[in-house]
N, C-alpha and C positions, 0 to 999 in steps of 0.2 A: 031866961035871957042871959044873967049873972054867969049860970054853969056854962052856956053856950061860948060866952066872949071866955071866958075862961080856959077852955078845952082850947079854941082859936092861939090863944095866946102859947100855951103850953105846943102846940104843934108849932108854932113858926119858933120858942126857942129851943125847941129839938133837932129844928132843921139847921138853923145857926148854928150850933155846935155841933153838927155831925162834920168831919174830917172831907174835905174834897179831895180827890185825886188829882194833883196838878197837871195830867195829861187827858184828863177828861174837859179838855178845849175846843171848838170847833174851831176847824181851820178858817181866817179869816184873809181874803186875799188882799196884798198891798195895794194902796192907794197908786194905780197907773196915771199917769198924764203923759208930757210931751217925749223928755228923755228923762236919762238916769239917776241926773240929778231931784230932780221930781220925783224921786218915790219915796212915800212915804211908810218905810219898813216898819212902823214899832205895832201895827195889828198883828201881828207874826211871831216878832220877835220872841213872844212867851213861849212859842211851841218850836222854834225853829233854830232861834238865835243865831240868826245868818251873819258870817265873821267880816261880810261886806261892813256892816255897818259899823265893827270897831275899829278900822282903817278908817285913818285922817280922811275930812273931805280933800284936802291936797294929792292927797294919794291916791284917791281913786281916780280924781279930775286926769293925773298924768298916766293911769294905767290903765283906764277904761276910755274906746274910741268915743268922739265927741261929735257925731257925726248922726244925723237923722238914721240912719242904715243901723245903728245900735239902740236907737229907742224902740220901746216892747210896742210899736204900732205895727200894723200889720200895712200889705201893700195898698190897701183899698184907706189908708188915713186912719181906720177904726182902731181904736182903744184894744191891744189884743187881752184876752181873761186868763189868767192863770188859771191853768187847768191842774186836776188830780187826778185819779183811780178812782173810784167813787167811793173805795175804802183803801184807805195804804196802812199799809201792815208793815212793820218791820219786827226782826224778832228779838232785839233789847232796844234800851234808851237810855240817853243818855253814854253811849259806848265810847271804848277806845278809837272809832270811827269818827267822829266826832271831832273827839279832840286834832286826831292827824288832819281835817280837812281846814280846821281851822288855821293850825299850825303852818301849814303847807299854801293856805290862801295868797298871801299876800307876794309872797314869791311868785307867784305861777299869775296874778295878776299883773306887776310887772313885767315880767319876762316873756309871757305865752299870750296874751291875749289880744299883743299889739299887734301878733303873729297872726292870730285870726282875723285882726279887722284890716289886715293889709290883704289877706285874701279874699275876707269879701270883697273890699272896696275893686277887687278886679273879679269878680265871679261871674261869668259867662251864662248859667242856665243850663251848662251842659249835663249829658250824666256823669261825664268823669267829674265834674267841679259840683254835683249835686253828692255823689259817693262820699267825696271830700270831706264837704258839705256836713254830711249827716255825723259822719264822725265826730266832728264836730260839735255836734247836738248833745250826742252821746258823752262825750267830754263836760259838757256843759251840765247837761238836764239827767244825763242817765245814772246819776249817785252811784256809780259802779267801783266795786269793790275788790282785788284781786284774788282767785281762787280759780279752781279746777272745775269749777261746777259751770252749769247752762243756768246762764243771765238772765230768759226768762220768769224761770223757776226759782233762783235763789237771788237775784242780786249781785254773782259774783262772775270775775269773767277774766279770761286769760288772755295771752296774747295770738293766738289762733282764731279762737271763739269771738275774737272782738271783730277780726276782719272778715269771717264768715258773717257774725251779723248784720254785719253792715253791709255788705252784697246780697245775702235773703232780703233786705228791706226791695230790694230792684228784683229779683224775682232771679236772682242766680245762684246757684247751689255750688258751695266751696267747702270742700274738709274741713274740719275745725280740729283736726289733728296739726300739731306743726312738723313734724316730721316727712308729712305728706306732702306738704309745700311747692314741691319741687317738680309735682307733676299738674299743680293748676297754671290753666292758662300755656303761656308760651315764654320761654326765655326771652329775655331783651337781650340781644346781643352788645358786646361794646364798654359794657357796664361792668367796673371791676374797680378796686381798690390797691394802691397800691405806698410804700413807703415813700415822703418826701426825702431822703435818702440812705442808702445803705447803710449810714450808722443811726438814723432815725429812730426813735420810737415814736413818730407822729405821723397819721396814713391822710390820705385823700382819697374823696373818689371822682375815679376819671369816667366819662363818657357822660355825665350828668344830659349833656342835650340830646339826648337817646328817650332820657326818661318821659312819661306823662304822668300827670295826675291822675291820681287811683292804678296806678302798678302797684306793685306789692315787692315788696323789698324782704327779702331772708337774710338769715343769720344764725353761722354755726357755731357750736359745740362740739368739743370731741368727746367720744364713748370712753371707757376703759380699755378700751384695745387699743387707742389713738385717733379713732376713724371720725373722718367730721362728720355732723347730721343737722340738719335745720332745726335751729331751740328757738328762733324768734324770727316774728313777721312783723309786720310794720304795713301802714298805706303812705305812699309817696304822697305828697300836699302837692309838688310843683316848686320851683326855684322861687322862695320869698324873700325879699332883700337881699336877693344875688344869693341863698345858700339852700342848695340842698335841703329841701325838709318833710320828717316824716312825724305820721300822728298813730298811737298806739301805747300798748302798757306800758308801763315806766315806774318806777320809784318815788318818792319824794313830791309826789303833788298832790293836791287833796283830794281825790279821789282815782282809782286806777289810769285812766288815760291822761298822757299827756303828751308836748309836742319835745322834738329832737332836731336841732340846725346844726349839726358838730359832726364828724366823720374822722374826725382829727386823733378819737383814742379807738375802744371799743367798738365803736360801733364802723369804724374805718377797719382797722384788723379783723373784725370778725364777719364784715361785708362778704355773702355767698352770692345770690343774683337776685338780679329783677325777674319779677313775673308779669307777664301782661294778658290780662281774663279777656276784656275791653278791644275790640279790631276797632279799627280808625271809623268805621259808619258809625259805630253805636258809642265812642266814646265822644264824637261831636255831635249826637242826638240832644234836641232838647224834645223831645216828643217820649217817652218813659214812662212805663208804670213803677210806682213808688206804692208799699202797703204800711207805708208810716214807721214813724219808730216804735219799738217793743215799750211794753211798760211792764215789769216785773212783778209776778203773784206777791212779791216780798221783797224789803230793802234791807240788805246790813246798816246801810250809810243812812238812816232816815233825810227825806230830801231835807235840802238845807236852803231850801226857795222854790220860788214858784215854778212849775212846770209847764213850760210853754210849748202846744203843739208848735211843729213846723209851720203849718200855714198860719200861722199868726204871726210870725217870725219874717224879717226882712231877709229873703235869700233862703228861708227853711233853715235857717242856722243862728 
């Protein structure tokens, strides 16, 4: 009996002092209740350390909508579950990804996100405002990374590849070349850019009431020989607080997508055209098939919070 307790003893202080691997956690989903302020992030926080929670509550109170429409309930009242992969794999931790998303949070929570809840709070159901919509999502939920590669498979995505996937989720096939740009869909006419005056260096763009939600907005580069060629696409959102706005790659937010209301420098001068995939029956359809959003075999950006399908989502966004 002596040797027995003994041997017992001798394995549990073996197992004490063997080393854990701090990423050997299972993920634990936050405590959901009514809205935002309700949640209770620190099950998480060990594997995740989402940079929500090191912003003042002041700060979030004024940069995140306060509005039932922004609580993680779903249409039906129910409590929606943060969802995962059923394995998420990323291929470092702890990365320079990381740190930029954190870095880049708080900004892009003021500035961008009032952006979105002014668009839900008017969102139709349509496909064009579902397209939107999912963009959206992907801004949000898709930890997307910028790179040349297909977002499936790596995590990483450009600005071509973002607007093609986001139209494969509805079942329409669009180049992911940006080059190519310029033969999806149909030109908007009318839509053009121009100098607020001829000693200006500050552009506008004219015909904006031409535009709809979910065009596709281009934008050139010249070659070495001088010749312009479409280097970036974008998805029109719709006129938000009276401005012009598009959602797509961009710099400086915490993860690759983010939103644009300015036309005033770059993105005014270097205005090519609208494109329009979407005729007038099927951009006011609410009747669509939708095959969900992608979920990546692999993250560069390990998520940095819960992953909430669409339909658990108020509006799929």
């Amino acid at each position: 009996m002596l040797k027995k307790l003994f041997a017992l003893i001798m394995i549990v202080c073996f197992t004490l002092s063997f080393p854990v691997n701090p990423l050997d956690v299972t993920w634990a989903a936050p405590v959901i209740k009514a809205g935002p302020d309700e949640i209770d992030y620190s099950e998480y926080m060990l594997l995740l350390d989402n940079p929500r929670a090191n912003i003042p509550p002041e700060e979030i109170k004024k940069s995140e909508p306060q509005n039932t429409s922004n609580s993680m309930e779903n249409l039906s009242g129910q409590a929606a579950k943060p969802i995962l992969p059923a394995e998420i794999k990323t291929t470092t931790t702890n990365n320079k990804y990381v740190s930029i998303y954190k870095k880049n949070y708080p900004a892009y929570a003021k500035e961008e996100l009032p952006v979105v809840e002014e668009f839900r709070s008017n969102y139709n159901g349509t496909l064009a405002h579902a397209i939107v919509g999912r963009a959206i999502w992907y801004m949000e939920y898709g930890y997307m990374i910028y790179g040349h590669e297909k977002y499936p498979k790596s995590g990483l995505i450009d600005c071509s590849n973002f607007v093609s996937l986001v139209y494969k989720d509805f079942g329409y096939t669009i180049t992911s070349a940006a080059r190519r740009y310029g033969t999806v869909g149909k030109k908007v006419s009318g839509v053009y850019s121009q100098k607020l005056s001829s000693s200006s260096s500050k552009y506008k763009l004219v015909g904006t009431d031409k535009l709809r939600p979910g065009d596709i907005m281009t934008f050139w580069k010249k070659d070495s020989q001088g010749k312009k060629y479409i280097a970036h696409v974008a998805i029109y959102m719709g006129k938000i607080n009276g401005k012009p706005t598009i959602i797509h790659t961009r710099k400086d937010n915490p993860t690759a997508i983010g939103i644009t209301n300015s036309f005033t420098y770059w993105f005014g001068e270097h205005f090519y055209e609208a494109r329009r995939v979407l005729n007038s029956s099927e951009r006011s359809s609410k009747s669509f098939s939708d095959s969900g959003p992608v979920i990546p075999q692999v993250y560069k950006l390990p998520p940095q919070g819960p992953i909430i399908q669409p339909e658990d989502l108020p509006c799929g966004f």
